[in-house]
Structures are given as C-alpha cells and as structure tokens.
N, C-alpha and C positions, 0 to 999 in steps of 0.2 A: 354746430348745426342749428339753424334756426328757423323758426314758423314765420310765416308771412299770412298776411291777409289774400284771399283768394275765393273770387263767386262768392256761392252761396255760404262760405265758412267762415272762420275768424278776421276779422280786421288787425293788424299791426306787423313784427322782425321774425335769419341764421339759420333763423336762419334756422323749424321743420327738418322734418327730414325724415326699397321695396327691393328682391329677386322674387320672380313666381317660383314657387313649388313644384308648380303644374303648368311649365311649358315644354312644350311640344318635344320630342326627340327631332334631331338635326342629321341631317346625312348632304355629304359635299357634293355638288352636280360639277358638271365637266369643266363650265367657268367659272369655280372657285366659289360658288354660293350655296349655301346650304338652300333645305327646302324651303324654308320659311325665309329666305330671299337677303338673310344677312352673309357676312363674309366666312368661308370657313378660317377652322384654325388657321392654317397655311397664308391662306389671304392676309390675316390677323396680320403675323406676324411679320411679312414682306410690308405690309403697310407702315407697321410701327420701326423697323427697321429706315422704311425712306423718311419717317417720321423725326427719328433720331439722327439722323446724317443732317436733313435740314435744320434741326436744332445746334446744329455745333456750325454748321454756315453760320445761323443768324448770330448765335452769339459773338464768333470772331466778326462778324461787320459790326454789332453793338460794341466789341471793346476797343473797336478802333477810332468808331464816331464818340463816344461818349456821351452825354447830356448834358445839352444847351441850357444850363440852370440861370433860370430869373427872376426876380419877382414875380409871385403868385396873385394871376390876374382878382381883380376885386371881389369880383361874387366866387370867389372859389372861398372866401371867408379865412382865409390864412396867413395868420399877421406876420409879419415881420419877426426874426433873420428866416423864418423859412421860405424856400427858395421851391420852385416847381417847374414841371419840363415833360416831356414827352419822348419814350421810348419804340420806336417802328418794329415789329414783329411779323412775320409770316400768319395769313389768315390759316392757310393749310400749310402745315411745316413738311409734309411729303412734297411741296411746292414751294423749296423758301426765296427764290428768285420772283415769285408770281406778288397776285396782290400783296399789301401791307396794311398795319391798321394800327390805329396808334394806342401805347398805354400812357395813362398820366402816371405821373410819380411826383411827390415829395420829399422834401429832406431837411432837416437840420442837424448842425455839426455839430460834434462832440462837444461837451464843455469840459473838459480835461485839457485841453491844449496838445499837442501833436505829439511828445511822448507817451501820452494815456490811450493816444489811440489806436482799436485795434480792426478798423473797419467800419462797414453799414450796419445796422441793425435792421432787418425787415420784418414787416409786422402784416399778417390778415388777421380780421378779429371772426371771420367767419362766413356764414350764410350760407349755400352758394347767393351769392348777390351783395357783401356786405364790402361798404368802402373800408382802405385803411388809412386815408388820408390824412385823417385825424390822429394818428399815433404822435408826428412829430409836436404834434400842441403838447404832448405828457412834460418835456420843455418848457414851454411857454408859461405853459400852469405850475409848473414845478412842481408834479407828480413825486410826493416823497418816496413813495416803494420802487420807483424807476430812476430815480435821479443820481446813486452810484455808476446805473449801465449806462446812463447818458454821457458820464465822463468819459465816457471808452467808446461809444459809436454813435455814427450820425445814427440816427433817428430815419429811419425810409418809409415813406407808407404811400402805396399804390392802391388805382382802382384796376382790378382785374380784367379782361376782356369783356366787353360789354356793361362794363360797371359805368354807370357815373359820367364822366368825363374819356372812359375809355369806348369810344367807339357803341355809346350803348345802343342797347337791344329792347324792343318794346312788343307788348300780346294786344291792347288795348284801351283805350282813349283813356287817360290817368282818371280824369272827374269823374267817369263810367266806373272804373275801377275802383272808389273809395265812397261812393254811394253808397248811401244808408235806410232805413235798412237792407240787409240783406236777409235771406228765409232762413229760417232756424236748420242747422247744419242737419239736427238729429231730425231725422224723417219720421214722419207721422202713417206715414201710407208709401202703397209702391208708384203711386202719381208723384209723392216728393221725389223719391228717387230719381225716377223719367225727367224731373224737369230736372235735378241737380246733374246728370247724368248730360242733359242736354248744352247746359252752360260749361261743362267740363270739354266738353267737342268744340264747343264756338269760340272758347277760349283757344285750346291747343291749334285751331284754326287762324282763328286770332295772328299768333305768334307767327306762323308760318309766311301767312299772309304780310304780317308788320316789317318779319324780321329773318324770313327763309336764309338768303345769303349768308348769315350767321349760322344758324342752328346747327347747323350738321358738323360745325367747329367750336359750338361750345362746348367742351368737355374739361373734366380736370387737370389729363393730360396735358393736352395744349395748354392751362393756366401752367403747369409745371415747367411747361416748357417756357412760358413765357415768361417763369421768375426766372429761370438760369437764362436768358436772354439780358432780366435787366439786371443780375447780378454780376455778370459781362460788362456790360455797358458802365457802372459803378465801380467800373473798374478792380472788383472785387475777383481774385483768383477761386476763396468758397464761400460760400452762403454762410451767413448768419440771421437765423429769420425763428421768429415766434410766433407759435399759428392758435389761432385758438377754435375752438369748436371745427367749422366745418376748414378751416385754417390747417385742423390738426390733417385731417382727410389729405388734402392738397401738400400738406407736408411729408407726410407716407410716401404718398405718392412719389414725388421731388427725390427723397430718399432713396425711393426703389430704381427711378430711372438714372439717378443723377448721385450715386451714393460716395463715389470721389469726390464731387465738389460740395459736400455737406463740410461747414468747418462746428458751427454748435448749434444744434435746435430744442427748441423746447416747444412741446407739445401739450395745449391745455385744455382739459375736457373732451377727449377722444371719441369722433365718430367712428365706430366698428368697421375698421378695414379690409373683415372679411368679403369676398365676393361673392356667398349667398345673403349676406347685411344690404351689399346697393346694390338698389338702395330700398325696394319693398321693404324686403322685413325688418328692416333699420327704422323704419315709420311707424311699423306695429310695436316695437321694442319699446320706440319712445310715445308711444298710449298711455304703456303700463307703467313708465317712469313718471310719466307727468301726474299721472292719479294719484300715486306714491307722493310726488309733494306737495299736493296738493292738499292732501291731509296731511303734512307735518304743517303748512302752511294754517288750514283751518284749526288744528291744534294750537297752534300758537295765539291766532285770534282768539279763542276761548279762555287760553290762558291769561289773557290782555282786558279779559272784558270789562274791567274798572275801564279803560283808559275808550277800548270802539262800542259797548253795550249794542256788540250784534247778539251774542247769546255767551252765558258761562259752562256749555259744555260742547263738545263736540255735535253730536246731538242735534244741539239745537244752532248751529252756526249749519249745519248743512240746512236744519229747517228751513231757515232762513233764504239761503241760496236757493233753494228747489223753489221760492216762494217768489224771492225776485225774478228768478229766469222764467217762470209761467205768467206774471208782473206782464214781462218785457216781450210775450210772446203773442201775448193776447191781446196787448195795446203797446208799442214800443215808448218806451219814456221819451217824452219829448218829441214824438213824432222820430225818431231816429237812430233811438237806442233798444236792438231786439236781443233775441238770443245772443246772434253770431258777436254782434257790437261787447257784448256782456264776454265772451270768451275771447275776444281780441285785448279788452284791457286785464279781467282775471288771469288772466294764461300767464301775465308778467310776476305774479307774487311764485309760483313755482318754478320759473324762469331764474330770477334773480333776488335774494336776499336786501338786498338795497330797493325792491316794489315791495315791499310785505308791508310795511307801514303806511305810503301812497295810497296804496288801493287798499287795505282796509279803512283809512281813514274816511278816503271818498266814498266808500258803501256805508261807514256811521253817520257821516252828509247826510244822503240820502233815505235812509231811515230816520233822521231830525226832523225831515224835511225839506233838504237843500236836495231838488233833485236838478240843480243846473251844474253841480258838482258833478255829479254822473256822467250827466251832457257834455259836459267840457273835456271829463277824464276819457271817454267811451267815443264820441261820434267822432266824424269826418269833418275839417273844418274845409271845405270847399274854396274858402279865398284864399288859401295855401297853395297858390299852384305849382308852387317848385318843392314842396314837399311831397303833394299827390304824384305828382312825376318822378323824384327819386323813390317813392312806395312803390310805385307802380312798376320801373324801370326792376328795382330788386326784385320783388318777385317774378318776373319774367327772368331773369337769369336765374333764378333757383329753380325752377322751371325749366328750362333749356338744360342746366349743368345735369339735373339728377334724370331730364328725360332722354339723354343724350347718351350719361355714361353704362349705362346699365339697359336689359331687357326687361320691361315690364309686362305682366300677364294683360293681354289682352279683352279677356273674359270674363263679361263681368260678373258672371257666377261666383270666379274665386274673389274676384274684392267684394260681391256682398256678402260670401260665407265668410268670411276673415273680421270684416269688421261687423258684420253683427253675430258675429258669438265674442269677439272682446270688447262691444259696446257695453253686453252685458253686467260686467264686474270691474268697464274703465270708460263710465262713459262720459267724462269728463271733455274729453281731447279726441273719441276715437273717429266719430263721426265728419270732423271739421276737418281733422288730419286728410282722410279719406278722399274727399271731395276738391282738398288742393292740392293733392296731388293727383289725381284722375286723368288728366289732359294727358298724362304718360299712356294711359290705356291709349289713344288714341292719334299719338304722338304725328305720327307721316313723313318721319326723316328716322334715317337708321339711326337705330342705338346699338350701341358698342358694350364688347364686353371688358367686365373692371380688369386694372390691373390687379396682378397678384401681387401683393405688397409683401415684402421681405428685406432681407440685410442681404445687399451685394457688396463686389471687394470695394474695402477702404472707405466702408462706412460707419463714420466715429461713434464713440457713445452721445446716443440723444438722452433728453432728460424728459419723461412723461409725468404730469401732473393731473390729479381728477379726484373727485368727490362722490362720496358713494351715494349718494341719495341724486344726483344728476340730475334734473329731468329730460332734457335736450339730448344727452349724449350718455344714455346706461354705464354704469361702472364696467360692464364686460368688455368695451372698447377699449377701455382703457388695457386691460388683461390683456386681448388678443394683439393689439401691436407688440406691447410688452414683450411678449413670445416668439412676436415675428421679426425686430429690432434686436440680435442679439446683442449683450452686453449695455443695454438700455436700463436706467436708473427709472423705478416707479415711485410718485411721491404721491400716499391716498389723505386725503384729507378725511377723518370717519364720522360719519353720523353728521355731516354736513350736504349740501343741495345745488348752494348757489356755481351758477354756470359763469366758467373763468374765473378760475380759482386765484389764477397768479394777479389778478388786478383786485385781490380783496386784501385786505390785512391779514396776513398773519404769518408771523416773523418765523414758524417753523418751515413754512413753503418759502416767504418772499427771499428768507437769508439763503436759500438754497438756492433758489434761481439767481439770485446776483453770483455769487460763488463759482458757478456754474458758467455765466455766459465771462466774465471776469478772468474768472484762471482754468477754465475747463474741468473744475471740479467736483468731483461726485464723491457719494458715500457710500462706501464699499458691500453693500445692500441696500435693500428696499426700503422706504421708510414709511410707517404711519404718521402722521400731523394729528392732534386735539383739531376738532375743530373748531372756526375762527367763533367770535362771539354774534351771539343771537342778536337780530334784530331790537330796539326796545322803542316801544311808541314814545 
C-alpha cells in the first residue's frame, strides 16, 4: 500500500492507504437499493455472480487468442530479450461481450532452459496505481535474491487497468498536479480546512470529469479478474504471482474469488484484508505505523551523528525537524520546498530502509548549507513531463481503486474527529493522509462493498511475509489474512520496518521464498527472521 502526492498533502508513491464507523443503517427498497441509493446485499451478489461468469468467458477467449509478444516499443524503456504485448479485458465483466480495454504486459523467459520450467511468475509491487513492468528487468540486472526463480519462470509484469500504458485514467492536468508549493497539510485554522476541503471536491471532480467512463470499474475485483484473464491468456492453467504491499490486497482477493487457480503466492507486507480496514481505518492504522518509524528512523540518525551532525540524541534530531518544517512554512526553501514538499521526500526514510541514508544525508546538506540539495531531493522538476504524468496518472488510480471499493463516511464531522484526535500523538502523516484521500468523501460514483477475503475449495498454501515495525502496511494485516488463508505459512521479519521485505537481503526470508515458489515448500510452522542489517551511512 502506498502514499502518493495529492493537493494540499505530501508530494511522491503504494502506494497510502478508511470503513466509517458511523454510516448510516441500510434497509433494501423494492428495486433492490438500499436507502442511501447503493445496492442491496441481494443486488450485491447477482451482480458478482454475472461478474464471475463474465470472467471465465473472458478468460477462455484470452487462452485461445494468446499474446502477440514483440519487441517492446522504445520509450516503454525495456531492453531487450524482454518482449511486451497487450491483453483485451471486459471494461464491466457482468458485460464481457461489451466494451474492451487493453492491459499491457511483459515478460521474459526463464533462464533454466525448458526442463527448469515451471510457468510465469507475476509480479505487482503495489500502490493502488503502481506499475509492475519493471519486475522482468530483476533479469536484465541480474537481481541476485531472484535469480534462482528466474530459472524457473518467465518473469511477467503488468500495468493494471488504468495504470500506465493500461488504458490510463487521469483527475488532473499533471503540471497542476506536481506544483509546488503546496499548503501545509496540517491546518492552522478551520479556513485551512475549508480550503483543503475544497481542493479535495474539485479534485474528486476532477476525476470524474477526466475519467467517469472508468471510475465505476476501478475496483480491485475487476484488477482480480483481470489477472485471471491474463493468466489465461499466458497460457498458464494457475497463477503464480508475488504481490507486494497493496499487490498483497489484490492477491487476497485473486485468492478468494479465484482460489482453484491459485498454483504458489507470496504475499509481502500485507494490507489488512479486513472489511472494516477498506479502506478508512486501514489509513488511520497507517498514521500510527508511520510515526512508529519514524522514530526508529530519527533514532538512527542520532545514533549516526558522527557521520549527518543533525543532532546526538533523539531530542534534538526532532528539534531539528520542528525547526526546518516551520523554515519551510514560513518561507518555502527555494521558493518551492514547504511543509507538504518536506513530508513527500521524509515520509521515504520510514517507508524504506534503503532512504534512511539519502534523505538524512540531503538534510546534513542542507544544514552545511547546501540548500539546492533539498531543492533537488524535495521539489517538482517541471520539465519531466512524462514523470509528472506517470505521478499524476498513479495517484488518480489509487484514488479511484480505494474510492471505488469500499464506502466512505461522508461526514466531515467524523474525518475531522478521527484525524484530529490522532494528529495529536501521530502527527507526522496524520494530516497529509487525511486530505489525500478525502475526494472519497465526495466521491459521485457508487462504491462497493469489500470482498470478504477467506480460503475457498482448492486453495494451496500461500506464503505470507511482513515486518513488525511496517510503516505502509501495520503487522496486524499480516495476522489477519494469516487467519483467513487457512494453512498459510507466516514469515515475520522482528524489530525490522522496511516495506517489501522479500526484495531486501536476508537469507532467512530470501531462502524461504525461493524454496517456496521452487518446490512448493514451507515450514511446518511459523517462522520469525533476525532482522535484516541496519542501514550504515
């Protein structure tokens, strides 16, 4: 699951990530619509039903066409032997004869040679909004902790609907989008609010306006269904696919609808499956996680301060912080680096183990006195225009997927009691969070309720992987699939952080996961992992 830049809140990625408490009671009217004008149960479930019928149309016409694999056009940046092609899916799968839309896919083949091989390997790394086109490069680059599984499957990596190259979906003119600054997330007054309040509507507008035709069929389902579409098409009988963060979500999923053609998954860094989690309270969860490493993060710097001289105790590394955010508040560095800019590039050192060193170095910069270090690390470079566009594109499907799949409270009574009583003791994230996803208050296309994620017949052992200190995706998610995936192997990495575990070192997860996708083998219990090694400047 991952943050994204949005309005007034943080600038940069999974990919973030509400149920109210306090919505409304439902009762079914004679056309099958509760009061509040969504579908009832019954509707629900005839819906999902034509849902599922259309998905098994569309797949036997994907494994009869197959994919027209060819050299992967030039600015798609992906070198040679990998090959790329496009898969046709039902826009609405209750409709799979009706429109179609296309997904992109890549691949490259096994390097074991044709007795090693046991199929595709499909890969999301996350978001909602996050491409996975990039997995087949783990190849190219010769990715050591992947290069056993390489001998044994192609390599598959897809942009999801609306991703990328898949048919995408937009809220908002990109360069508008990645303007800087933006106003400091955390409100001063209830005028801030009103105005953030107000960008949150013209945004969710925005979307509708850009991208309506889509909306109402982004959901995770439909991504589910559109992997067993192109696991069809790959001529694959079941899935073998590695989902990471909100990858994991969409894997649950996959599982629950689709639990016969699962053949090995591994699941890493677990979005909370529960259906009171999405996805409201799944975004408050992760407030509390992100403030959590955020101070194992400024601990670290302290302990470092030979090497960044922001300060030698904790103490004073927050000084520090409270000192540049009101800096950047009061005059933005550079004309362009404020609050929100400052928590678009920080939010990365509790994010991922492999920022901890970057961005404390770039804020010892800038206490040197190098503040174009900041500027370069922090702002928007505007003559990027095909990066502001894939920004801009991602968060408009992370946007659509979590506003789509879940009902969000309406009222903005309960989002400003919620996030300001956990601003108080997590206010790191709580504010920025809040405000990018608000466009769901206001959403103007039905949202749907989650699936119940569970183990149906002839669903294998999956292998779940996560780390207790998360910040993106709380240790509890990992728990609760656990529970709901019977005979599912949990691998906890302890008193570790970093998000996507399986692509860090460490040979007590990486050996398991090879093992695992390799010969289907697990360990007859749970296991805890040391965690991997600490960052070192």
């Amino acid at each position: 699951m991952r943050r994204t830049a949005l309005l007034g809140s943080a600038g940069t990625l999974l990919a973030g990530t509400l149920i109210a408490t306090t919505l409304a009671a439902t009762s079914a009217s004679a056309d099958g619509r509760t009061a509040d004008g969504s579908k009832s149960r019954g509707e629900e479930q005839k819906s999902r039903n034509a849902q599922a019928q259309g998905a098994q149309v569309a797949a036997e016409r994907a494994a009869k066409k197959g994919i027209d694999w060819a050299d992967c056009p030039a600015d798609w940046a992906l070198e040679k032997p990998i090959q790329c092609g496009y898969v046709s899916v039902p826009l609405d799968y209750a409709r799979p004869n009706g429109k179609q839309i296309k997904i992109a896919v890549d691949r490259i083949g096994n390097t074991g040679g044709a007795s090693e091989r046991q199929g595709s390997l499909v890969y999301n790394p996350g978001g909602p909004g996050g491409s996975g086109m990039a997995f087949p490069r783990r190849v190219v680059t010769k990715n050591a902790i992947w290069a056993d599984a390489a001998k044994a499957y192609d390599f598959v990596g897809f942009d999801p609907r609306g991703v990328g190259r898949s048919t995408p979906i937009s809220c908002v003119d990109p360069q508008e989008f990645v303007k800087a600054p933006k106003a400091d997330p955390v409100p001063d007054s209830e005028a801030d609010k009103r105005a953030q309040r107000k960008l949150a509507a013209e945004y969710a507008d925005g979307c509708k306006e850009r991208s309506g035709w889509m909306l109402p069929h982004m959901t995770t389902p439909n991504t589910a269904r559109d992997l067993d579409v192109l696991r069809a098409a790959l001529g694959d009988k079941k899935l073998n696919f590695v989902g990471v963060s909100y990858g994991t979500y969409l894997g649950a999923v996959y599982g629950t609808l689709f639990p016969s053609h699962v053949r090995r998954m591994v699941l890493d860094s677990v979005v909370n499956p529960s259906k009171e989690k999405i996805w409201y309270q799944a975004n408050l969860d992760q407030d509390v996680a992100f403030e959590t490493r955020f101070d194992d993060w400024k601990k670290w710097v302290a302990e470092n301060d030979a090497a960044f001289h922001i300060g030698d105790t904790v103490a004073k590394v927050e000084k520090q912080w409270d000192k540049l955010r009101a800096t950047a508040k009061k005059d933005p560095i550079g004309g362009v680096v404020g609050p929100a800019e400052l928590i678009g590039l920080f939010q990365s050192a509790p994010y991922y183990d492999s920022s901890w060193v970057p961005v404390a170095d770039t804020w010892s910069k800038y206490l040197a006195g190098d503040t174009q270090a900041l500027v370069d690390a922090a702002a928007p470079d505007l003559s990027d225009t095909v990066g502001n566009a894939r920004a801009e594109n991602s968060n408009a499907v992370y946007t659509a997927v979590e506003c789509a799949d879940a009902k969000w409270p309406t009222s903005w009574r309960t989002w400003d009691r919620d996030n300001t009583r956990l601003h108080r003791d997590h206010p790191f994230l709580t504010w920025a969070n809040a405000w990018m996803n608000l466009p769901c208050a206001t959403w103007g296309v039905e949202q749907q309720t989650p699936v119940e994620v569970g183990t149906g017949r002839g669903l294998p052992p999956v292998l779940i992987a996560q780390s207790t200190r998360d910040a993106a995706t709380p240790y509890g998610g990992a728990v609760e699939l656990h529970k709901r995936f019977k005979g599912s192997r949990l691998i906890t990495e302890r008193d570790a952080g970093s998000h996507g575990i399986t692509n860090v070192a460490n040979p007590c997860i990486n050996d398991r996961v090879e093992s695992y996708l390799l010969s289907g083998e697990l360990d007859s219990r749970d296991v805890t992992c040391a965690p991997h090694a600490t960052p070192k400047p």
